[in-house]
DSSP file (Angstrom, degrees, kcal/mol; ACC not computed):
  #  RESIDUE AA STRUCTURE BP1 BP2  ACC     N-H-->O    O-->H-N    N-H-->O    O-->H-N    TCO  KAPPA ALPHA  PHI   PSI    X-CA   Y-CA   Z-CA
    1    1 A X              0   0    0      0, 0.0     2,-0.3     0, 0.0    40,-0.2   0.000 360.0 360.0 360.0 144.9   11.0    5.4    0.7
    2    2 A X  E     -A   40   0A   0     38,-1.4    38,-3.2     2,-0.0     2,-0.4  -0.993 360.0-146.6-149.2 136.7   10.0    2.7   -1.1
    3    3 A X  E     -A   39   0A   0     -2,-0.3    60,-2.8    36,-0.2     2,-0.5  -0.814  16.7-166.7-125.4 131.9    7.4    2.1   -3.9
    4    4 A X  E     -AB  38  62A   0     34,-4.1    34,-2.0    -2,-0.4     2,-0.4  -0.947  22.3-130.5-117.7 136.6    5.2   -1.8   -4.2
    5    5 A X  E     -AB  37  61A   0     56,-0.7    56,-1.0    -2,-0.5     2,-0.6  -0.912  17.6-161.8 -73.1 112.7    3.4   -2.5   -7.2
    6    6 A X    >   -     0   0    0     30,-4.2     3,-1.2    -2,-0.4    54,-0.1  -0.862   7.4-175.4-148.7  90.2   -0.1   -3.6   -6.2
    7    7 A X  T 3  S+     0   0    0     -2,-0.6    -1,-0.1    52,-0.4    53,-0.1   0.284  80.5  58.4 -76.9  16.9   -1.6   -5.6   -9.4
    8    8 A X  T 3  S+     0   0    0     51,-0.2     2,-0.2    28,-0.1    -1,-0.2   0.485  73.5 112.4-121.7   3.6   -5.0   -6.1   -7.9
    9    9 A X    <   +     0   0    0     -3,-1.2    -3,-0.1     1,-0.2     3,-0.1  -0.637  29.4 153.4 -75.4 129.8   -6.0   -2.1   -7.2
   10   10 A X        +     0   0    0     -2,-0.2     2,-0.2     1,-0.0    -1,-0.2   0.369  52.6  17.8-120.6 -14.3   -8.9   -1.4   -9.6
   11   11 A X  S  > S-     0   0    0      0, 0.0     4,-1.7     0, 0.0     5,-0.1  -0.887  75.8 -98.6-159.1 156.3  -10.7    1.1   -7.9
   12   12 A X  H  > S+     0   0    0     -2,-0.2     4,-0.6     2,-0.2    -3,-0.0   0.334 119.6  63.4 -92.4  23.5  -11.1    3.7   -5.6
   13   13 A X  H  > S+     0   0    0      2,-0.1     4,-2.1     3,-0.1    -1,-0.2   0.519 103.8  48.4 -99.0 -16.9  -12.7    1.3   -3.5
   14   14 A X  H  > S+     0   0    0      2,-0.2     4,-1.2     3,-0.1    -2,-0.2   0.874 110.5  49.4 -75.1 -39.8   -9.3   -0.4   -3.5
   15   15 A X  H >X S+     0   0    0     -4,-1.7     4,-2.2     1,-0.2     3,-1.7   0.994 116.4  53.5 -63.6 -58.6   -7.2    3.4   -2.5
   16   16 A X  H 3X S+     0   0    0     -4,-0.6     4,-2.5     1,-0.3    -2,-0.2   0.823 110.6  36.4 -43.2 -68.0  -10.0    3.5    0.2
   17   17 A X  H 3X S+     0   0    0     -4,-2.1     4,-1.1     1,-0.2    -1,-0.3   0.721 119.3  51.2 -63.3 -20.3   -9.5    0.2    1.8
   18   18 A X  H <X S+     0   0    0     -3,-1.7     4,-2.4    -4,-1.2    -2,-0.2   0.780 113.7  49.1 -85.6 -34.1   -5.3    0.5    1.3
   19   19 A X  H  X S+     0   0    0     -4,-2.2     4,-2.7     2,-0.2     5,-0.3   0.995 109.5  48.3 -75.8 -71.8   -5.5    4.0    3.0
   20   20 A X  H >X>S+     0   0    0     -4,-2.5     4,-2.4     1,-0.3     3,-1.1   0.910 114.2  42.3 -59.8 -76.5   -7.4    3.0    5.6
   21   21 A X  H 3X5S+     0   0    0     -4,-1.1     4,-2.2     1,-0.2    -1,-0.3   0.887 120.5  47.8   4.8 -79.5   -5.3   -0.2    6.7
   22   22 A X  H 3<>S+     0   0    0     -4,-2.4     5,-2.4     1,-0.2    -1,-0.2   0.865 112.3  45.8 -57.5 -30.4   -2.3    1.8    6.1
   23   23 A X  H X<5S+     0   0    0     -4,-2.7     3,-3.0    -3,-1.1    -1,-0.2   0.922 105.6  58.8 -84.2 -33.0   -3.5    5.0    8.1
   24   24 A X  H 3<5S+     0   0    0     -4,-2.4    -1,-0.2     1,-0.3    -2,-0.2   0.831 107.3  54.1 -70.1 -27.4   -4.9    2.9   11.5
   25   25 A X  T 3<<S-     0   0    0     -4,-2.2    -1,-0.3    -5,-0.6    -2,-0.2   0.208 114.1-126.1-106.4  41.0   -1.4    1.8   11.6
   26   26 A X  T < 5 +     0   0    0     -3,-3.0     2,-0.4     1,-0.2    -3,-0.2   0.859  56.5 148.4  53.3  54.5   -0.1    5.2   11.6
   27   27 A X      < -     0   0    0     -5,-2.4     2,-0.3    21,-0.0    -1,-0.2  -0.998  47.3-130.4-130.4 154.9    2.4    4.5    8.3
   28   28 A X        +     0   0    0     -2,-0.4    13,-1.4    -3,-0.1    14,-0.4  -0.628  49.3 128.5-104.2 157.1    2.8    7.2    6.5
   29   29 A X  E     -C   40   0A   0     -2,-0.3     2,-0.3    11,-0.2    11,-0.2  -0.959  40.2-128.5-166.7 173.6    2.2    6.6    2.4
   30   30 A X  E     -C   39   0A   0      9,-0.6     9,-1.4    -2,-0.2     2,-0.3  -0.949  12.4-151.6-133.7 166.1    0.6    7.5   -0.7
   31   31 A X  E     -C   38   0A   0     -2,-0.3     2,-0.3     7,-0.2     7,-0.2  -0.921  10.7-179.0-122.9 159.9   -1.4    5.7   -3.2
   32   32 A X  E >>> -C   37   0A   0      5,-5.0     5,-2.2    -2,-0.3     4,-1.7  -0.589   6.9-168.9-157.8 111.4   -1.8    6.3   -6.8
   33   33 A X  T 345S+     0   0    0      1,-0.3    -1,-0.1    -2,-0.3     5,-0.0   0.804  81.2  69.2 -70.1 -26.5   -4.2    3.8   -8.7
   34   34 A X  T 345S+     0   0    0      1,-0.2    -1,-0.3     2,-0.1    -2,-0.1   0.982 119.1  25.5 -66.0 -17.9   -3.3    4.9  -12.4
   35   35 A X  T <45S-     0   0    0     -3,-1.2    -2,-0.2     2,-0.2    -1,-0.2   0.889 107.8-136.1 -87.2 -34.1    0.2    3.2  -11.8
   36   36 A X  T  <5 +     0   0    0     -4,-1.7   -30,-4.2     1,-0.4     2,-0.3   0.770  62.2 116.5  69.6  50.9   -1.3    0.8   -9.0
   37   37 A X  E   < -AC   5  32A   0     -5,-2.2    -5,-5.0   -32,-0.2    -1,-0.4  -0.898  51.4-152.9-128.1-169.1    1.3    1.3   -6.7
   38   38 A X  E     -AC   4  31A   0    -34,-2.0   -34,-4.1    -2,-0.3     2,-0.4  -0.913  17.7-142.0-144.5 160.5    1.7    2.8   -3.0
   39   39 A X  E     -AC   3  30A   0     -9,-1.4     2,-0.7    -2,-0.3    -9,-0.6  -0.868   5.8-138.2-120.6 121.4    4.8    4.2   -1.8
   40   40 A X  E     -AC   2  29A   0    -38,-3.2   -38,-1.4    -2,-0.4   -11,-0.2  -0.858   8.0-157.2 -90.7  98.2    6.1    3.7    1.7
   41   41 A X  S    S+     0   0    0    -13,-1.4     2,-0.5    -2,-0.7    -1,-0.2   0.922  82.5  45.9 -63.3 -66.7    7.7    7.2    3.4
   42   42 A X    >   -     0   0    0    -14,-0.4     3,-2.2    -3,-0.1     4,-0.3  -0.558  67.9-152.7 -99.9 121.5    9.6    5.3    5.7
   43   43 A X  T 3  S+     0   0    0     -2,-0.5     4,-0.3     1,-0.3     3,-0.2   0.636  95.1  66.5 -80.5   5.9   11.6    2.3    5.1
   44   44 A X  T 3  S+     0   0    0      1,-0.2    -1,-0.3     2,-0.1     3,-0.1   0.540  99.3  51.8 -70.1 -24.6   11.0    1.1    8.9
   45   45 A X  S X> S+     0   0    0     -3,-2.2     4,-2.5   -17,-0.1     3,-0.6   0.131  84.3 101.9-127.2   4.1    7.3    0.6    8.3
   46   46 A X  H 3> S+     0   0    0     -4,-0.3     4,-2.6     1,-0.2    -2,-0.1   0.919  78.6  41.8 -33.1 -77.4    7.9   -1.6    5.2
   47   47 A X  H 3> S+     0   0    0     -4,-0.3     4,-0.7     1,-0.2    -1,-0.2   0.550 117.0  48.9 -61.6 -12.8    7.4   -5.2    6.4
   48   48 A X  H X> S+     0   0    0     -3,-0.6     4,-2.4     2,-0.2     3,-1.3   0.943 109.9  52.4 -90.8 -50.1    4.3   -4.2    8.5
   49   49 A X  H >X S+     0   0    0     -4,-2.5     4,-1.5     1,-0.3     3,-1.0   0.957 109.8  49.3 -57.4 -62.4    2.8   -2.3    5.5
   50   50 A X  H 3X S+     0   0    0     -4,-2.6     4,-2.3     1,-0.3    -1,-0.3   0.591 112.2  49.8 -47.0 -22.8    3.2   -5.3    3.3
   51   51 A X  H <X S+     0   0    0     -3,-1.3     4,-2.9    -4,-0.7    -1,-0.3   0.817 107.5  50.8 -43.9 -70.6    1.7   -7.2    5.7
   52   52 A X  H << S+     0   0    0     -4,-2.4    -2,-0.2    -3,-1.0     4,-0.2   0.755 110.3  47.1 -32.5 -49.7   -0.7   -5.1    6.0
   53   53 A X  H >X>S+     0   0    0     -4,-1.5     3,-1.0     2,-0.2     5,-1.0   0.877 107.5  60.2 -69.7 -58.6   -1.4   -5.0    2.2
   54   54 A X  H ><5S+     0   0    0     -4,-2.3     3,-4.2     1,-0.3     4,-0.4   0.966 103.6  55.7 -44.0 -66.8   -1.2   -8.9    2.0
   55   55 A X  T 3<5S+     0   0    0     -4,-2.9    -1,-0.3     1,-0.3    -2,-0.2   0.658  98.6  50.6 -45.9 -32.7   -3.8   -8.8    4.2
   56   56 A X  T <45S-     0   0    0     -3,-1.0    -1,-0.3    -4,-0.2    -2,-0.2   0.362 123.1-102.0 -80.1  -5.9   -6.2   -6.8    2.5
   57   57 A X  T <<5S+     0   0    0     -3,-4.2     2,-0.4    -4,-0.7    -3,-0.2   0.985  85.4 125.8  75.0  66.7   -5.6   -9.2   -0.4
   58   58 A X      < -     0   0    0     -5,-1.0     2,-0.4    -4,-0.4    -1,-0.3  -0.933  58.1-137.1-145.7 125.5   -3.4   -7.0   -2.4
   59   59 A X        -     0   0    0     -2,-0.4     2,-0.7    -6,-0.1   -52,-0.4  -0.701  26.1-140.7 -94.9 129.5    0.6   -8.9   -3.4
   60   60 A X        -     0   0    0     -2,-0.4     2,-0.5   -10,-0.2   -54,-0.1  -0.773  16.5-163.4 -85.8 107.3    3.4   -5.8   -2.7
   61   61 A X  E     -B    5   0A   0    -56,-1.0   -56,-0.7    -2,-0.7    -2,-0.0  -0.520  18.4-134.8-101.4  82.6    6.1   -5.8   -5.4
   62   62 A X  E      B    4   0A   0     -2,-0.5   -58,-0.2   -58,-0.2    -2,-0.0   0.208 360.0 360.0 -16.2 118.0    8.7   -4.1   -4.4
   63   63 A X              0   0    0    -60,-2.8    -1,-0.2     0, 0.0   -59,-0.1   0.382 360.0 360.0-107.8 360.0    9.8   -1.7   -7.7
C-alpha cells in the first residue's frame, strides 16, 4: 500500500474523476480530499495509477 499526495484535488469533482480513472483500470484505492491524497492497495498497480493520475492532471507524491 502506498499513499500519493495529490496537491491539485479541490473537489469532489476531482474524487470523481480520480475514482473513475482509477476504477476502469481495475486498481483498487481510496481517496480522501480533506488530506488530498489517494492510497494505492497494491504496490503492483503503482506506476500505472500514477500514470494514470498524471494523466488526469493530478502530480502523485509519494508520502
Amino acid at each position: 500500500m502506498k499513499t500519493y499526495l495529490c496537491e491539485e484535488m479541490m473537489c469532489d469533482g476531482c474524487v470523481s474523476r480520480i475514482n473513475k480513472g482509477l476504477d476502469q483500470a481495475e486498481i483498487g484505492h481510496s481517496v480522501d480530499l480533506a488530506t488530498k491524497t489517494v492510497t494505492i492497495e497494491e504496490e503492483k498497480n503503482c506506476a500505472e495509477a500514477v500514470e494514470i493520475l498524471d494523466d488526469l492532471g493530478f502530480s502523485a507524491v509519494e508520502q
